[in-house]
Structures are given as C-alpha cells and as structure tokens.
C-alpha positions as CSV (number, residue, x, y, z in Angstrom):
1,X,-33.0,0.4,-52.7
2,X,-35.9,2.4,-51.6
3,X,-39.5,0.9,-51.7
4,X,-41.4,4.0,-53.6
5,X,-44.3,3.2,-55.6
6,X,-43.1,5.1,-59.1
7,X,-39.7,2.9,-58.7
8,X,-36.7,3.0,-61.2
9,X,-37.5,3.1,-65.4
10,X,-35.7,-0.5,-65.3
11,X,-38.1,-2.0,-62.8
12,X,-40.1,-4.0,-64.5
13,X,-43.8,-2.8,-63.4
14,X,-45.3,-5.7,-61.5
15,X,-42.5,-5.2,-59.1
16,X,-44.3,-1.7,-58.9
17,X,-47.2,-2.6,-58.3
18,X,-46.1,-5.5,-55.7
19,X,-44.8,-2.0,-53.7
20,X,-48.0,-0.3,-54.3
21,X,-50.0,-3.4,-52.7
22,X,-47.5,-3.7,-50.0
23,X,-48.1,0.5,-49.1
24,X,-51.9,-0.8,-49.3
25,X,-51.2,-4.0,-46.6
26,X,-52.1,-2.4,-43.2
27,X,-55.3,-2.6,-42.1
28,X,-55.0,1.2,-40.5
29,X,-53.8,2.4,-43.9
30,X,-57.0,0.8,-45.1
31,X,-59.1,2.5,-42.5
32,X,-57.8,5.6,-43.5
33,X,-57.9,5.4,-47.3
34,X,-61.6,4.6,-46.5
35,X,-62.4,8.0,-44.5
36,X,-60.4,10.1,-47.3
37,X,-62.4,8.5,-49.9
38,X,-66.0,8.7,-48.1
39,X,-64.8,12.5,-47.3
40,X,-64.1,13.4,-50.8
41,X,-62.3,16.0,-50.1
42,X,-59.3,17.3,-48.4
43,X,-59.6,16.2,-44.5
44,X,-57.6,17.0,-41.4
45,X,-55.6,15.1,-39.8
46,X,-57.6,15.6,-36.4
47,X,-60.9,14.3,-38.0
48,X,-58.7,10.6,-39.0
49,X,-57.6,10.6,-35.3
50,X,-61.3,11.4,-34.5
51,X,-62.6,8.5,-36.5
52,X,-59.8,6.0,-36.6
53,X,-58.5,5.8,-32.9
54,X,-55.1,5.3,-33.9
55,X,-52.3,7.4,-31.5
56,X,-51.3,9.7,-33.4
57,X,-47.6,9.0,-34.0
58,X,-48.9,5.9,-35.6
59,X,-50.9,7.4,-37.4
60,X,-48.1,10.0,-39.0
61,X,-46.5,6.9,-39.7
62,X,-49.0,5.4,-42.1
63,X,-49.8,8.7,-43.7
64,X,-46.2,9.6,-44.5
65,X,-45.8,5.5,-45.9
66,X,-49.4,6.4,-48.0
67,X,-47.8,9.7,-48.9
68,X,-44.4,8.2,-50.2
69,X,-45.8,5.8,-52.8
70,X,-48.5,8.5,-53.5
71,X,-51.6,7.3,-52.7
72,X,-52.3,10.0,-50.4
73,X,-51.1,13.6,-50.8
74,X,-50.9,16.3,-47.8
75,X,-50.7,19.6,-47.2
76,X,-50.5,22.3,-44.2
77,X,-52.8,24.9,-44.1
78,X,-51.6,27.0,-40.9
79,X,-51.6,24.9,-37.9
80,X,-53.5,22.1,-39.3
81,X,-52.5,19.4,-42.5
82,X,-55.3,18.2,-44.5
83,X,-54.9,14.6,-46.9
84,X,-56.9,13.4,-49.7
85,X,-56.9,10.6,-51.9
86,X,-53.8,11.8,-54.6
87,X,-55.7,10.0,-57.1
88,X,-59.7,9.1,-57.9
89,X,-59.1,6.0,-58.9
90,X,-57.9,4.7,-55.3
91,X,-61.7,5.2,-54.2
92,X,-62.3,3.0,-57.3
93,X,-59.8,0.1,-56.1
94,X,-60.9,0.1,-52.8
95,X,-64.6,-0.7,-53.8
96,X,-63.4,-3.3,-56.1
97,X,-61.6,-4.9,-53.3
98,X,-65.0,-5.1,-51.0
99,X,-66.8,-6.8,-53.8
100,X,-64.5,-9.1,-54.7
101,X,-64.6,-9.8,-50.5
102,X,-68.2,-9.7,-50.3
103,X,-68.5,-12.0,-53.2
104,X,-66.3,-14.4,-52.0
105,X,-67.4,-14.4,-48.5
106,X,-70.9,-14.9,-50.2
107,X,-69.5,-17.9,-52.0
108,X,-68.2,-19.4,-48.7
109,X,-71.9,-18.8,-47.1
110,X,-73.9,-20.8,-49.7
111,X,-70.9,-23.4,-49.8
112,X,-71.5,-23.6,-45.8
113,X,-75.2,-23.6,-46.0
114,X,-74.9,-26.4,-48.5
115,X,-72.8,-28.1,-46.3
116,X,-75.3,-27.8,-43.6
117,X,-78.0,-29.1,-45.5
118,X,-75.8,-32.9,-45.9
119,X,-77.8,-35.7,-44.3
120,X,-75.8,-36.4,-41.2
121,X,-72.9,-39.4,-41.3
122,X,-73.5,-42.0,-39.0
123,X,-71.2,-43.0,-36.2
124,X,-70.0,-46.9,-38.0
125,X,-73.0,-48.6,-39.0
C-alpha cells in the first residue's frame, strides 16, 4: 500500500498523519521546507541547491517525497521548476516545532545550570 499523505477514506487519520510526519523526518526535507517558507513564494530549484548544498539528485528525491504527500507543490516554468509551500499552514508547523525545541532545550539549560549550582559530593567521607 502506498505511503501518500491523503491515504484511503478507511484509514483511520492518525495513521495519516503518522505518514505526514514520516514525509516531515529528514533533516534535508526540513532544510528545504525552511527556505520555501522564508521565500514565501514560488522558488527555483537552483536557489535550494544554492542554499542547501545537497547534490542535486538528492535533492529531486526529497522534493518529489515532499511533493507526493503534498507538502510542497511544483511547477515548470520553461527550463526551470519553481516549489512552494502547497499549504500556509506548513510555515505555521514548522515554527511551532522550533519553539516547542527551543523551550525544551531551554528547560534542559536551567535544569543543567541548577545542576551546576549543587554543592559538590565528597569522595567517602
């Protein structure tokens, strides 16, 4: 059965979503949600190379898995094919997903600065 992010009526929906997260589990697909996102508009497939690094067979590969459970839609315009963000609210889950990191990496500072503070243990007194 194929992985696509709409799935089957019968499938019950956190199976969907489970799909959508796994399309979302690559840190390059990341990367390149990120640039469509900041760009806010259609962008060219040369400017991700340009700003992700990735060789760019790679790089068709994560688009066309971003493009199957559509995250990310595509189209050519002569020579060149331009993505964006198939839906707003993507731009909105990936914010919520760096605060919920930077929270909980600020969490784990003050735990380890609290930590830090502890009188030190003696050696068997």
């Amino acid at each position: 059965m194929p992985h696509h992010f709409l799935g089957s009526p019968e499938q019950p929906l956190y199976e969907i979503k489970a799909n959508l997260f796994k399309a979302l589990a690559h840190p390059a697909r990341i990367r390149i949600l990120e640039i469509l996102s900041a760009a806010g508009k259609p962008t060219p497939v040369s400017e991700i190379l340009a700003e992700t690094g990735i060789e760019p067979t790679l790089l068709s590969q994560h688009l066309a898995v971003l493009k199957r459970h559509q995250v990310v839609s595509g189209r050519r315009v002569g020579n060149a094919v331009f993505y964006e963000l198939a839906h707003p609210k993507i731009s909105e889950l990936l914010v919520i997903a760096r605060t919920f990191l930077a929270d909980t990496l600020g969490a784990r500072r003050d735990q380890l600065e609290t930590l830090q503070a502890l009188p030190p243990i003696g050696h068997g007194s």
